[in-house]
TORTI-111075 format. One record per residue: residue number from 1; residue in three letters; z, y, x of N, C-alpha, C in turn. Coordinates in nm, 2 decimals, m for minus. Last residue first. Layout:
// TORTI-111075
ZAKOL;NUM;ala;Z;Y;X;Z;Y;X;Z;Y;X
...
//
This chain:
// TORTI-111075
ZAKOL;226;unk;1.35;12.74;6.34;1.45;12.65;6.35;1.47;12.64;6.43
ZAKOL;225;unk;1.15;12.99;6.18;1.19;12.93;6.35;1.32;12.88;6.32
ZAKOL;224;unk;1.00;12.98;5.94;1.10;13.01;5.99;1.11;12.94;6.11
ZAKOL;223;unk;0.67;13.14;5.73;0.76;13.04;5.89;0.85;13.06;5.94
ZAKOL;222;unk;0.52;13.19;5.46;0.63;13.20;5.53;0.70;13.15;5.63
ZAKOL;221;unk;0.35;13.04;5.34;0.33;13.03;5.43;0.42;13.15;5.51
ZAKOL;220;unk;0.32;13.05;5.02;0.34;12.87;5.11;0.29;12.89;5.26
ZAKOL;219;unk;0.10;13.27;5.05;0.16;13.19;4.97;0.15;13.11;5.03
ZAKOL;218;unk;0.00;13.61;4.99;m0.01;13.55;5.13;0.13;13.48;5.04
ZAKOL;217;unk;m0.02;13.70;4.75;m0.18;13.65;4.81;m0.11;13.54;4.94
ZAKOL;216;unk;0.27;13.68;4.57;0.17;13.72;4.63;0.09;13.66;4.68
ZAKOL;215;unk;0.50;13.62;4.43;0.39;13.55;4.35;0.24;13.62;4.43
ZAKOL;214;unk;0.79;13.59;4.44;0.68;13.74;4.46;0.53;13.74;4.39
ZAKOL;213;unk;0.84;13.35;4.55;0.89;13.37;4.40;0.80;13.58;4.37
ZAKOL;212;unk;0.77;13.29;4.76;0.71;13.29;4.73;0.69;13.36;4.56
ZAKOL;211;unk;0.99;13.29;4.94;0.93;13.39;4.92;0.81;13.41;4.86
ZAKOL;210;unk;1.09;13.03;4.94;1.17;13.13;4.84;1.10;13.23;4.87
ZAKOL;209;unk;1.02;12.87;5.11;0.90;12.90;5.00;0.99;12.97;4.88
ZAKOL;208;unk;0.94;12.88;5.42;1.06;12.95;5.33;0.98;12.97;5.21
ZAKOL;207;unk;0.88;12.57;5.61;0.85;12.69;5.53;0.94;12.76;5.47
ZAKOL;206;unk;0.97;12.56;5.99;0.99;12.53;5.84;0.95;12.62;5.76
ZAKOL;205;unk;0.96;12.50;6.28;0.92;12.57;6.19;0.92;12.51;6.06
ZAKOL;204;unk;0.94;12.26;6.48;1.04;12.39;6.48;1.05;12.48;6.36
ZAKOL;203;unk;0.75;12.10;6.47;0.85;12.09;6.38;1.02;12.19;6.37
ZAKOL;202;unk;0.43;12.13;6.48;0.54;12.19;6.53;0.68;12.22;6.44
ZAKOL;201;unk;0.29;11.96;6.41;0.29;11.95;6.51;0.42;12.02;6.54
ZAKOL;200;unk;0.28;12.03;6.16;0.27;11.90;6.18;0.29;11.84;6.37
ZAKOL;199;unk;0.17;12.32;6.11;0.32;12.23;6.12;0.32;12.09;6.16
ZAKOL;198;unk;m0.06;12.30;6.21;0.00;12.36;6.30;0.16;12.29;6.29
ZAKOL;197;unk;m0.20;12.21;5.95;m0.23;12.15;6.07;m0.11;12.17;6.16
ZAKOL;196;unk;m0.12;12.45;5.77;m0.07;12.27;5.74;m0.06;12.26;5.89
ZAKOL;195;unk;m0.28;12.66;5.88;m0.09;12.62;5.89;m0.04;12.49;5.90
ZAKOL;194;unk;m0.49;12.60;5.85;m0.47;12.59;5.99;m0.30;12.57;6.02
ZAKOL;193;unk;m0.50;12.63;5.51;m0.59;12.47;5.64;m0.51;12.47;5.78
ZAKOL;192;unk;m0.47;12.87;5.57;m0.38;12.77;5.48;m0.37;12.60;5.57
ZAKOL;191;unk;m0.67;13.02;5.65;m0.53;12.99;5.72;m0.47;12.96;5.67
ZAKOL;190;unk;m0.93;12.78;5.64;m0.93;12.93;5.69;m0.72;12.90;5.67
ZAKOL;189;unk;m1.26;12.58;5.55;m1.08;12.60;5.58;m1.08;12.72;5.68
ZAKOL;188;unk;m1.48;12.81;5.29;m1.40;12.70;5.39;m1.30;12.69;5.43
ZAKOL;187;unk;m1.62;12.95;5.17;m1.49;13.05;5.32;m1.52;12.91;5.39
ZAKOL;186;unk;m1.74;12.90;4.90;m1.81;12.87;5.04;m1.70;12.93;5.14
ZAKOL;185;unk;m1.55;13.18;4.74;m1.64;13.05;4.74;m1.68;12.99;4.87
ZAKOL;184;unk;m1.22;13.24;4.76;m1.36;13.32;4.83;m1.44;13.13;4.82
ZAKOL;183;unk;m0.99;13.10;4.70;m1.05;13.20;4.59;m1.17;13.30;4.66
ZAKOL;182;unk;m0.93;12.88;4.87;m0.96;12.89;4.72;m1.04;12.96;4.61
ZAKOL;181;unk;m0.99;12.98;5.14;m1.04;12.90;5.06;m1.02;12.85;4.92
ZAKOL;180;unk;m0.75;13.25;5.07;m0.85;13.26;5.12;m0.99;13.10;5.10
ZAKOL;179;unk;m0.47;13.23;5.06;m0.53;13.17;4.92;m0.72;13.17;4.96
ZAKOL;178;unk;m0.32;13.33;5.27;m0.34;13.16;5.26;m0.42;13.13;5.11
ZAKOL;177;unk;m0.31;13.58;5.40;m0.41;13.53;5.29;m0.43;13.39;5.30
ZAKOL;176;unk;m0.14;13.54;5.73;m0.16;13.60;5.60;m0.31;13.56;5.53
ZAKOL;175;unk;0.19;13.38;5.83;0.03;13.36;5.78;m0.03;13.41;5.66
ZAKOL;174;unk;0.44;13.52;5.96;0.38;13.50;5.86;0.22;13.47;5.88
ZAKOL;173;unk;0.76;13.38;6.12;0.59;13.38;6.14;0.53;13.39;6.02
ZAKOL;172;unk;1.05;13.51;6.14;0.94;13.47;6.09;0.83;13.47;6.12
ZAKOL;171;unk;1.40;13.41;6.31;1.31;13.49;6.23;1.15;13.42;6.21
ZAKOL;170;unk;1.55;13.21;6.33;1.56;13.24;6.25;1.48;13.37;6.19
ZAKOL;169;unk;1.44;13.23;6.74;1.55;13.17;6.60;1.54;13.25;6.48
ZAKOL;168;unk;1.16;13.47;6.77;1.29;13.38;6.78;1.36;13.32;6.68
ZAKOL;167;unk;0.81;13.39;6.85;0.93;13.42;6.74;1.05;13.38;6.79
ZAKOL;166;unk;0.61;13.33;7.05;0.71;13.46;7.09;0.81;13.49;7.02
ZAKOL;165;unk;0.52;13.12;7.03;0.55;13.12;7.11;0.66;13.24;7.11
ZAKOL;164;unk;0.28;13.20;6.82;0.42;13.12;6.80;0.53;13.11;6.88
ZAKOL;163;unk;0.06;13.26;6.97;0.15;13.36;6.89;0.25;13.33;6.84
ZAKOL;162;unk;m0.13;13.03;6.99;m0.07;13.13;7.16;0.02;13.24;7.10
ZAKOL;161;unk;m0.09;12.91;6.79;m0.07;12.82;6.92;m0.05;12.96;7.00
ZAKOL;160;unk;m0.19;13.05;6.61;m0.10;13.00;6.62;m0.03;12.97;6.73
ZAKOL;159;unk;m0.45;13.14;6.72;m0.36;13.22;6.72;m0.22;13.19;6.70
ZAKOL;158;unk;m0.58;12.92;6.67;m0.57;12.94;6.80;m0.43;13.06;6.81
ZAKOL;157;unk;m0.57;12.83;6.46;m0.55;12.78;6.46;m0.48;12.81;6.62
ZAKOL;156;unk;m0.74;13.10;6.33;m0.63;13.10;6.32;m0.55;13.03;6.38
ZAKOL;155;unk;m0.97;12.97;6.46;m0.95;13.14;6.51;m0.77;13.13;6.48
ZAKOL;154;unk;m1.04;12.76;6.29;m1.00;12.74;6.42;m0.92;12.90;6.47
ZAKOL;153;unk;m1.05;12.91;6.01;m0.97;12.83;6.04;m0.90;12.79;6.18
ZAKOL;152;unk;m1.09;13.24;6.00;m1.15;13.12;6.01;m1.01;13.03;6.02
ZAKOL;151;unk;m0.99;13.50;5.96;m0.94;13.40;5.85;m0.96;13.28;5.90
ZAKOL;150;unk;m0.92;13.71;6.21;m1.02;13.66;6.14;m0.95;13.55;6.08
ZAKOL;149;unk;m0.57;13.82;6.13;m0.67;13.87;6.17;m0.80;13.80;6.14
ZAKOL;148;unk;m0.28;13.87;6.04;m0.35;13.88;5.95;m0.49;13.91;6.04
ZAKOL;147;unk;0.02;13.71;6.11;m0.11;13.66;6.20;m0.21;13.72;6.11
ZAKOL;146;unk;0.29;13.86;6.25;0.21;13.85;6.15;0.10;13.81;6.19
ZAKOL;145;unk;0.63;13.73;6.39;0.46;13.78;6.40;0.45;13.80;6.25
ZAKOL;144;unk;0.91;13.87;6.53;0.84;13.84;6.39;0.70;13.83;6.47
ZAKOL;143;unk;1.27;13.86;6.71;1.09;13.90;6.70;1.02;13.82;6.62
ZAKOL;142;unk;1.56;13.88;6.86;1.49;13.90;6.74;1.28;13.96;6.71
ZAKOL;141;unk;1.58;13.98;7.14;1.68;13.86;7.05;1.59;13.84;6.91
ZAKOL;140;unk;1.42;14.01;7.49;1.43;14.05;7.31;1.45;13.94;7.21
ZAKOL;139;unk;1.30;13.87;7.73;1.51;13.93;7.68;1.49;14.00;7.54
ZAKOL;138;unk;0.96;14.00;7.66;1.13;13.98;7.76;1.25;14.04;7.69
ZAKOL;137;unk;0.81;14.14;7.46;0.89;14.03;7.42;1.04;13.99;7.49
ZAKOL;136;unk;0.64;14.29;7.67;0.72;14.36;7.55;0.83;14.23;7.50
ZAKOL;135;unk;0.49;14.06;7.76;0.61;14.22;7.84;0.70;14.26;7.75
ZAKOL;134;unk;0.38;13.92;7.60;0.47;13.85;7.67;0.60;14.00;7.75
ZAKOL;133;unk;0.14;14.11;7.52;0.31;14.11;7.44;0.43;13.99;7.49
ZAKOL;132;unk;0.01;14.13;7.81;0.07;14.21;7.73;0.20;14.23;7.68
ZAKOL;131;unk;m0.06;13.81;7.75;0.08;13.82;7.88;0.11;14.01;7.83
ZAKOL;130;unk;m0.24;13.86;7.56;m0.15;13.80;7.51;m0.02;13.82;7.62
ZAKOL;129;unk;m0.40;14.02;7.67;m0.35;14.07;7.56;m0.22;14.01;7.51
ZAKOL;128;unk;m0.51;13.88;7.84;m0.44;14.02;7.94;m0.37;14.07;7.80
ZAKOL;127;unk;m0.69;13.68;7.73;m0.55;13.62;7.85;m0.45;13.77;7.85
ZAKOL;126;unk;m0.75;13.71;7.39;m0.72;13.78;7.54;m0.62;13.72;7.61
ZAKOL;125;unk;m0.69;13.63;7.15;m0.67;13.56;7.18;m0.71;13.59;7.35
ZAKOL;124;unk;m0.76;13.92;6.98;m0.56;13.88;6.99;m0.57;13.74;7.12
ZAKOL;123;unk;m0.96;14.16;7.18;m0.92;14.03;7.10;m0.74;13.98;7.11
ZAKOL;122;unk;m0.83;14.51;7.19;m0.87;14.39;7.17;m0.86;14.26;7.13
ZAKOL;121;unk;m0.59;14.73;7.18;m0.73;14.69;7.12;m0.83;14.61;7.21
ZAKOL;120;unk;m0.29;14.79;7.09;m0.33;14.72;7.18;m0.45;14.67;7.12
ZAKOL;119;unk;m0.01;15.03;7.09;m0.18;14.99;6.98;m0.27;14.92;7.08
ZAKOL;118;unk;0.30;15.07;6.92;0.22;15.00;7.02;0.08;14.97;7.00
ZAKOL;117;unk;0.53;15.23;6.76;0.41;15.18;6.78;0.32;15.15;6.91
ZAKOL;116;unk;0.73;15.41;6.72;0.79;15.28;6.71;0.66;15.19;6.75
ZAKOL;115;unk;0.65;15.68;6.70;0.70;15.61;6.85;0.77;15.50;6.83
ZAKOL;114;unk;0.56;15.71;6.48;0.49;15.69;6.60;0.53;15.66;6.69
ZAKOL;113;unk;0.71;15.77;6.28;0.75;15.67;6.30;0.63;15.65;6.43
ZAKOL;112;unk;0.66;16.03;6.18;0.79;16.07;6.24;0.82;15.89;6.27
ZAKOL;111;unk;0.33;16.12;6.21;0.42;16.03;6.17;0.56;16.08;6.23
ZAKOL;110;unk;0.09;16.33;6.20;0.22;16.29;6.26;0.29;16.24;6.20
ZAKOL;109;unk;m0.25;16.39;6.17;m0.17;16.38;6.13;m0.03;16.31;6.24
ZAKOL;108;unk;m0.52;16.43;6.27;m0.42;16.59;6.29;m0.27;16.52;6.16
ZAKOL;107;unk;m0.67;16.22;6.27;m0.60;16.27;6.41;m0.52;16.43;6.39
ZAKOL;106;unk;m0.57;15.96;6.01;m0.64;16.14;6.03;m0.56;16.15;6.19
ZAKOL;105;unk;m0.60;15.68;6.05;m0.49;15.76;6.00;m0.54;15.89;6.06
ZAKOL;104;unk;m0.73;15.43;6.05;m0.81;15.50;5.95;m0.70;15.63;5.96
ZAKOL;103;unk;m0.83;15.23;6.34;m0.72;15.30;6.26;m0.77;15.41;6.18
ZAKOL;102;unk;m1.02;15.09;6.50;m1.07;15.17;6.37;m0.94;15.20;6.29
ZAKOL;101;unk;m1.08;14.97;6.74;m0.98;15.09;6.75;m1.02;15.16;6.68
ZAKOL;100;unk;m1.11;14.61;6.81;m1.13;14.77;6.72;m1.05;14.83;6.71
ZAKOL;99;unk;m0.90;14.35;6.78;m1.02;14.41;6.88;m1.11;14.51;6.84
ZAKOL;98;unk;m0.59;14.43;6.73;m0.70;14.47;6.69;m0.81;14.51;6.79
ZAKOL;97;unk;m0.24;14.46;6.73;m0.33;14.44;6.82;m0.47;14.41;6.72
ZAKOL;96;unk;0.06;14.66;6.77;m0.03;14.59;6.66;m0.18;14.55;6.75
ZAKOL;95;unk;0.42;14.62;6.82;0.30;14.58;6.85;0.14;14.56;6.82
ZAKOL;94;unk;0.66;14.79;6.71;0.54;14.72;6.68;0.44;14.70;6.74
ZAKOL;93;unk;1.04;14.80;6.82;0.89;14.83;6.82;0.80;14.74;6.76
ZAKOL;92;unk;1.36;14.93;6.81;1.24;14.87;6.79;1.12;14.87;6.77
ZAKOL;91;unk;1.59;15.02;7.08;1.48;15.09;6.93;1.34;14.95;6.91
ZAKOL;90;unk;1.85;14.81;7.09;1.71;14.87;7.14;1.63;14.92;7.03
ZAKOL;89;unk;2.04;14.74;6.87;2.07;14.79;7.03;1.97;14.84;7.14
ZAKOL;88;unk;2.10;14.68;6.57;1.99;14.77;6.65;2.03;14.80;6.83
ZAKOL;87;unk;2.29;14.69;6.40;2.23;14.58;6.41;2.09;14.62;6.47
ZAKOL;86;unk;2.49;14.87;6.48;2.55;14.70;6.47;2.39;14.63;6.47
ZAKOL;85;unk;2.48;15.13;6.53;2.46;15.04;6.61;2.53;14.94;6.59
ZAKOL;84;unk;2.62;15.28;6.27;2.72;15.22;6.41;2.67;15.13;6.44
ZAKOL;83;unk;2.41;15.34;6.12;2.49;15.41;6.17;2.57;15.42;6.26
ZAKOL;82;unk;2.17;15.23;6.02;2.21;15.15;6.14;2.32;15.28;6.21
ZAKOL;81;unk;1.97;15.36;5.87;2.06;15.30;5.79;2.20;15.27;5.91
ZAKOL;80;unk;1.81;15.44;6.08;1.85;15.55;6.00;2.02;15.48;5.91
ZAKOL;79;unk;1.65;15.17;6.10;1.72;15.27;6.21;1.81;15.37;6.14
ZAKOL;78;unk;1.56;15.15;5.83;1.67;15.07;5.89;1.75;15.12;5.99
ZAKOL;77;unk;1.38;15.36;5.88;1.46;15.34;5.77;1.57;15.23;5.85
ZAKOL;76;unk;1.22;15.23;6.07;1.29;15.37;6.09;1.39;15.37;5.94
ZAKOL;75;unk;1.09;15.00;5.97;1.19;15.00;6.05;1.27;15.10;6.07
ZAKOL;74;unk;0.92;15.13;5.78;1.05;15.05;5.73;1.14;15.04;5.83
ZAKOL;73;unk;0.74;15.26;5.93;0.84;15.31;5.83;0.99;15.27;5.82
ZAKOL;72;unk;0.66;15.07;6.06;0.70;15.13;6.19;0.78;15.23;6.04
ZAKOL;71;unk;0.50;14.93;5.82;0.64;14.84;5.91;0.69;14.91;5.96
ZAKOL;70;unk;0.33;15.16;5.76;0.41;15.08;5.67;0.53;15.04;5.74
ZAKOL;69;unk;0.20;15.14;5.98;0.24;15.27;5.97;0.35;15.22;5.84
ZAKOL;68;unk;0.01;14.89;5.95;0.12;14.91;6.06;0.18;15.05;6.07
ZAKOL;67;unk;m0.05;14.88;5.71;0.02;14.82;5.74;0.13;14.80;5.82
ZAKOL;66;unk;m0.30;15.09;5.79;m0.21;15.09;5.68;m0.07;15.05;5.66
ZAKOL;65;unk;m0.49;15.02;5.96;m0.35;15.10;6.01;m0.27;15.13;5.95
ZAKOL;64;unk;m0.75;14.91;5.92;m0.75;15.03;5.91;m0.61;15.08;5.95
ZAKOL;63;unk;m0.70;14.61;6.08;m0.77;14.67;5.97;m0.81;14.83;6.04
ZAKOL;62;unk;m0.50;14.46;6.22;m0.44;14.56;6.18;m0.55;14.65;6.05
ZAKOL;61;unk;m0.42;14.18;6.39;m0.49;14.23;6.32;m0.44;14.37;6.22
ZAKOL;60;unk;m0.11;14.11;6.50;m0.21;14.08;6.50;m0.35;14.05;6.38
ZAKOL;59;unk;0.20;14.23;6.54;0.12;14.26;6.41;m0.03;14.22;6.48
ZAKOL;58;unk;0.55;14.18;6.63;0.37;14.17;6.63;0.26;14.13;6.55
ZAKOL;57;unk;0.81;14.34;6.63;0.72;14.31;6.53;0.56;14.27;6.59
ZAKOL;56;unk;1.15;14.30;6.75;0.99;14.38;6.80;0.90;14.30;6.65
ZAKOL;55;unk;1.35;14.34;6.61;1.33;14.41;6.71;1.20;14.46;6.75
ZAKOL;54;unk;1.38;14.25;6.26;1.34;14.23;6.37;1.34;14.37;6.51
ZAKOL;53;unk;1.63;14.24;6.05;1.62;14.30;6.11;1.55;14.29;6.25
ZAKOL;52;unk;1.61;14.00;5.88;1.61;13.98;5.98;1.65;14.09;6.10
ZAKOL;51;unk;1.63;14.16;5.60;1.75;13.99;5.62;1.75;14.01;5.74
ZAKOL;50;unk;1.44;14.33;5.59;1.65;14.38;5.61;1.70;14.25;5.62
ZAKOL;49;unk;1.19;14.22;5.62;1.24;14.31;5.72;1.44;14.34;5.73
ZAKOL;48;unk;1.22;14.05;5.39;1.21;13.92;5.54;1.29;14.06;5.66
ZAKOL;47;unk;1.20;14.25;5.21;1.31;14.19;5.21;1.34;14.09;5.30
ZAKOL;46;unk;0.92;14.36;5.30;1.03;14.44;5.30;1.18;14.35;5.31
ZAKOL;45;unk;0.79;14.13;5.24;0.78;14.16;5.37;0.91;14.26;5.37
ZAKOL;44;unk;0.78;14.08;4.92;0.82;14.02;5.02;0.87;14.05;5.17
ZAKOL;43;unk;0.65;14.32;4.92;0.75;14.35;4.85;0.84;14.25;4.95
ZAKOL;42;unk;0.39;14.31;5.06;0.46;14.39;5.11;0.63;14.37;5.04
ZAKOL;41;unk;0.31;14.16;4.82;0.32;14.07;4.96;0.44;14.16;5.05
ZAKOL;40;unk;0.32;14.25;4.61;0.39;14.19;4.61;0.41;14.12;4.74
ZAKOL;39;unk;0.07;14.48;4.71;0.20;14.53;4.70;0.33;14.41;4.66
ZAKOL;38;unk;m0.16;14.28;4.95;m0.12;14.32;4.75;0.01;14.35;4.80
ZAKOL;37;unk;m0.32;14.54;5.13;m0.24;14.37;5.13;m0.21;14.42;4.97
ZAKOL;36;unk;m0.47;14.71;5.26;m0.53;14.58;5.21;m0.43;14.51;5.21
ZAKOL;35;unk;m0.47;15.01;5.32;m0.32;14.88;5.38;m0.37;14.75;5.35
ZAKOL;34;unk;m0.55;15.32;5.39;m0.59;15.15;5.33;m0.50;15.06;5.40
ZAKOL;33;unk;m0.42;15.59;5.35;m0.45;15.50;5.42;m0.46;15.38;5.39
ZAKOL;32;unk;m0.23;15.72;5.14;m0.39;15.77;5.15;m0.47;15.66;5.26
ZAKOL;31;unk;0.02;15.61;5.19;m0.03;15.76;5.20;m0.11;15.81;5.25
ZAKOL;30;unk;m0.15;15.34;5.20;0.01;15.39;5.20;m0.05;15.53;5.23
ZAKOL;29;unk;m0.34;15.13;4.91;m0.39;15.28;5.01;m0.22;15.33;5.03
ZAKOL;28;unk;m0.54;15.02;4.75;m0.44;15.01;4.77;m0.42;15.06;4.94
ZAKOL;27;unk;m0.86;15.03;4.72;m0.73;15.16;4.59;m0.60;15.13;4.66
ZAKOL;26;unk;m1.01;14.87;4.78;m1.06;15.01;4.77;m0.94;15.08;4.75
ZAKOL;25;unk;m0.95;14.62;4.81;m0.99;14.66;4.96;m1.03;14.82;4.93
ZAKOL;24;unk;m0.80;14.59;4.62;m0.68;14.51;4.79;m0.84;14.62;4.85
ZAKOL;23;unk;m1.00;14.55;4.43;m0.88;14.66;4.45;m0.79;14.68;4.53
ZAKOL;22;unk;m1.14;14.32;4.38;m1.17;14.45;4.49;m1.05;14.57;4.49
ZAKOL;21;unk;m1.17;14.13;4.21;m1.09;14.25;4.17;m1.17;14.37;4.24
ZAKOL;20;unk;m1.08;13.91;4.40;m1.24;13.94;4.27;m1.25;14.08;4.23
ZAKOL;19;unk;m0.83;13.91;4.38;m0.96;13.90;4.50;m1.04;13.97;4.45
ZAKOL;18;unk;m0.74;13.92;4.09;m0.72;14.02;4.21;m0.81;14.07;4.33
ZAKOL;17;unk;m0.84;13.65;4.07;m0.85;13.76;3.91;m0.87;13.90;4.05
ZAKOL;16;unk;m0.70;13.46;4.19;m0.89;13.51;4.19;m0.93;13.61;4.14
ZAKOL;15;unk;m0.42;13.51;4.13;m0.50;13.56;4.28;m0.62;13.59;4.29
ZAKOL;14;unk;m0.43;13.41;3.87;m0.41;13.56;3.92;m0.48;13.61;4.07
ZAKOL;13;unk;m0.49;13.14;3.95;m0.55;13.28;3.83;m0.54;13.38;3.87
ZAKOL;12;unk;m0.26;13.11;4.10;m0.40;13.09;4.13;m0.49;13.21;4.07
ZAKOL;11;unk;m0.08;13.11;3.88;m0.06;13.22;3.98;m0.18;13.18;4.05
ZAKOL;10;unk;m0.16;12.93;3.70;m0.16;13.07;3.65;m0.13;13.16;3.76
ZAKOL;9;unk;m0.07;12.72;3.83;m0.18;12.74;3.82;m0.25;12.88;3.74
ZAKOL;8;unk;0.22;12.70;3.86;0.09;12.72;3.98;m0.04;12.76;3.93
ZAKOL;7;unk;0.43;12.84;3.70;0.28;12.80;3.65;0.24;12.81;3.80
ZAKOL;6;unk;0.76;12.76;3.67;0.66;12.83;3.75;0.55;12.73;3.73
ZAKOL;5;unk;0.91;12.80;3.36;0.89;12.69;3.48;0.79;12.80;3.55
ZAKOL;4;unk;1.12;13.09;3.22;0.99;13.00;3.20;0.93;12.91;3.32
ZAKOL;3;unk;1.35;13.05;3.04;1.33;13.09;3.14;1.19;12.98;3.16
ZAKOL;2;unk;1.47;13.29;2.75;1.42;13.15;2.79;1.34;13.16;2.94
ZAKOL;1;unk;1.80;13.43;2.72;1.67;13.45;2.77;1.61;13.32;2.81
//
């Protein structure tokens, strides 16, 4: 089998093709609920979820609730997997934070993963929002962000800075839609722009560009805590 070099420039393509597309914001839907991420990003995310097995998850920016009914899945799955408490000694939780409380998930429905969930609405960069998941974080060995909220650049820049803080060793900070100035005309710098910046300062963190091989939206922005 001939093995073919990686086309950057063909995965670009693809991303504009996608964007452009509109189909991240009409059809890609977890049981009926808009999730807006491309399913190779989630693919990613799933396999960062069983390397790390995170405890707590902070999900800043949430949309419609897709995403975060998605992670509070996967972790129950793992729970479930976790037969002899080896890799779970506290039930784990999600934190999702969202200045709007537009969760799209029907009020006569039940999840069997709702009590992995935490729904904290307002701004992510709140003094009372942030000492919030400072609570939740105490003495917890394992914890993830996700930064998917306004794209701007500084906004992201900010969230770094006050959401970095909470990852532990070897797990991950993701920065989501790093293709956002490329493939939205006029955006500007937004969270590609703000990552660069942020590593450069913060040499704890390293990229994992093995997750990139998924070929998703959210790219070259993988963060490992060193």
């Amino acid at each position: 089998m001939k093995v073919i070099e990686r086309n950057i420039a063909l995965e670009q393509e693809f991303h504009t093709y996608y964007y452009h597309s509109l189909d991240w914001r009409n059809e890609i839907k977890y049981f009926d609920i808009p999730i807006l991420q491309n399913p190779l990003d989630l693919w990613a995310l799933q396999n960062i979820l069983f390397k790390t097995k995170p405890e707590i998850i902070i999900e800043v920016g949430r949309a419609w609730g897709g995403l975060t009914i998605w992670l509070a899945d996967a972790l129950r799955v793992l729970i479930q997997k976790d037969l002899n408490l080896k890799w779970f000694t506290v039930v784990p939780q999600i934190v999702s934070i969202d200045n709007k409380s537009n969760t799209y998930v029907p009020k006569d429905w039940v999840f069997t993963s709702d009590n992995l969930i935490t729904y904290l609405d307002d701004n992510s960069l709140n003094d009372d929002i942030i000492e919030s998941v400072r609570s939740f974080c105490t003495g917890v060995e394992r914890i993830m962000v996700i930064l998917d909220s306004n794209h701007k650049k500084e906004h992201v820049l900010q969230e770094l800075a006050a959401y970095s803080q909470f990852v532990t060793f070897g797990n991950y900070l993701v920065v989501c839609d790093t293709n956002a100035s490329t493939v939205i005309e006029d955006f500007g710098a937004g969270p590609k722009e703000a990552m660069d910046e942020f590593l450069v300062s913060n040499q704890n963190f390293k990229l994992d560009l093995s997750r990139d091989k998924f070929c998703g939206l959210t790219f070259n922005s993988y963060l490992v805590k060193t």
